[in-house]
N, C-alpha and C positions, 0 to 999 in steps of 0.2 A: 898944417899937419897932415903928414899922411893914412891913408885909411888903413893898410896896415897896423900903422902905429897906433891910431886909437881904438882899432879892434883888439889891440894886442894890452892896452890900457884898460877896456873893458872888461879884460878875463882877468886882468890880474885882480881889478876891483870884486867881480864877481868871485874868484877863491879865495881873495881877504877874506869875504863874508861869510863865504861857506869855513872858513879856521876859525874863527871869532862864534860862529854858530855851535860847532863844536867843542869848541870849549869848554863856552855856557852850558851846553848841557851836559859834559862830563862831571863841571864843577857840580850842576844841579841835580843831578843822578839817583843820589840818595836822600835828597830831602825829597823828592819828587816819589820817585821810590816807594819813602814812608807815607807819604802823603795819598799816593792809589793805594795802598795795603788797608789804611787805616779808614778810608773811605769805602774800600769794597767786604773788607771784614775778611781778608781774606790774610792767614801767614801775619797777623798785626806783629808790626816789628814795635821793639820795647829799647831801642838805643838809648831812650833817656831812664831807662830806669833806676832809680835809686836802691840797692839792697843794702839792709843794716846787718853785717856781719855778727855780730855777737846776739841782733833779736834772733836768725836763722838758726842761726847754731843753739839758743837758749829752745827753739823750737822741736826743734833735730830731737834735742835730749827728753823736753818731756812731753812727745807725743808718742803714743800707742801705735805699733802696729796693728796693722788690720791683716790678719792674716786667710782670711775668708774672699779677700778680693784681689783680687789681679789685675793691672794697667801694662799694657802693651807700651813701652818709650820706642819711639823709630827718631835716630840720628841722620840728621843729613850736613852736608857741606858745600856752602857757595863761594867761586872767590871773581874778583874783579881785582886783573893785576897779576904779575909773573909768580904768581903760587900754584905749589900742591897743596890741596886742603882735605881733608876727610876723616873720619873719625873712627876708631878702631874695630870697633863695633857699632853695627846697621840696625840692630835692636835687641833689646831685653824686655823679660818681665819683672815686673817688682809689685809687692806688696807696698799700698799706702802706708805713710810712717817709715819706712825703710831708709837708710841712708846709705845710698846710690855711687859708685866714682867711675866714669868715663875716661876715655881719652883718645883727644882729637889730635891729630899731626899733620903740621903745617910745615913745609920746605918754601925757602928764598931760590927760586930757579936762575936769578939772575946773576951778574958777575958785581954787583956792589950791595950795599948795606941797604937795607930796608927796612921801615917801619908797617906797621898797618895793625886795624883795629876790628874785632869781629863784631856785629850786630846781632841777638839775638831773635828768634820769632815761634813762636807756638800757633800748632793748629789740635783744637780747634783753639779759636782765642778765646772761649769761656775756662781752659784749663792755665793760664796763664797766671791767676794769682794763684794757684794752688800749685804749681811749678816753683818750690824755693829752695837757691841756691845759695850753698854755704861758699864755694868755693868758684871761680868763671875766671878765663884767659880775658875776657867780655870786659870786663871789668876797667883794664886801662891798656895801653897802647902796647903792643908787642913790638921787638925788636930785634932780626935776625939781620946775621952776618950774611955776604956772599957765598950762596950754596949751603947753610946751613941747616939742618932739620928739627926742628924741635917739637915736642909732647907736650902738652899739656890739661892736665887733668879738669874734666868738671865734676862739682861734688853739688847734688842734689838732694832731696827730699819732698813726697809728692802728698801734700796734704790729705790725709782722711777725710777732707770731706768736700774732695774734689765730689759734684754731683755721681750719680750712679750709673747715667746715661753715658758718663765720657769713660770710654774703655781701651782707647787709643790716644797717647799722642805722640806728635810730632815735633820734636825739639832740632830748630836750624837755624845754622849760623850763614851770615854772609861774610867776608872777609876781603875788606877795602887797604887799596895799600893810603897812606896818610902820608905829609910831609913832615912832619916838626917832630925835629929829634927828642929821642924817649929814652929813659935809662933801661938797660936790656933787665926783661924778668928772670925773678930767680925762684926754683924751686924752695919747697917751701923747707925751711933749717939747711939750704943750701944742696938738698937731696938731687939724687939724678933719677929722673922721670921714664927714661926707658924700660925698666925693670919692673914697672908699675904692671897690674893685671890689666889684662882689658875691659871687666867690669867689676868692681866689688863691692858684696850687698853687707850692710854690716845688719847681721839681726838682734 
């Protein structure tokens, strides 16, 4: 064999290994991801969280405003994957007790169908149990057409007794595209989400 040839055998061996490297760590990106957040305390992402929709909402209704205190919410938007991601509003104040509704708008930039799924993460992470949502895109798998843009609301509620020290936070999504086909969401009684406000406090 000539030493061209097995030079030329070399590299190919050599970029298998670099595409095979790469891969693996695309695949492992987000557990990896959660796995430094949750180790440094830093942004802890909550992708496995379980919420009970009707104990939130049972919550929503019989807790008290506080209308004495003020929580600074800042939205942010991350994506990994042919998206526009971002939320319509960058921040509000609200009153603990208060029930909250946002919304984030996600564009498919590509020319075919796509699914993908948002992660969410609060900082600091001691305001995260006192972060409870009645309503999250977060929830199950999104799914947009070629070029499509769609709204979607999050409906919160910020515990009264979130501690006294937390006067800020920060509610952010990551937004991964996924493979496995999803039935496309629907507004809720079939509604159209564009005409939604951009923040509304219900007191």
């Amino acid at each position: 064999m000539s030493e061209p040839t097995r030079d030329n055998q070399k590299m190919m061996g050599k970029l298998l290994m670099v595409t095979i490297l790469m891969f693996g760590f695309g695949y492992a990106l987000v557990p990896f991801y959660e796995k430094i957040c949750e180790l440094t305390g830093i942004n802890v992402l909550t992708s496995k969280e379980k919420l009970n929709y009707e104990e939130a909402r049972r919550f929503a209704q019989n807790t008290q405003v506080d209308k004495s205190r003020l929580v600074s919410v800042e939205f942010d938007a991350n994506s990994h994957g042919p998206w526009t991601f971002k939320p319509r509003l960058n921040v509000t104040e609200v009153h603990p007790g208060e029930l909250v509704t946002v919304i984030y708008e996600i564009k498919n930039n590509e020319s075919r169908d796509l699914a993908g799924q948002a992660i969410p993460s609060y900082a600091p992470k001691q305001s995260a149990p006192h972060f409870k949502k009645l309503e999250c895109f977060c929830f199950e798998q999104q799914s947009l057409k070629a070029g499509e843009t769609r709204e979607f609301p999050v409906v919160f509620v910020i515990d009264p007794q979130l501690p006294d020290g937390i006067r800020n936070i920060t509610l952010s999504y990551t937004f991964f595209e996924v493979g496995l086909p999803t039935a496309r969401a629907q507004a809720p009684d079939g509604a159209s989400l564009p005409n939604q406000p951009t923040a509304t406090v219900l007191r």
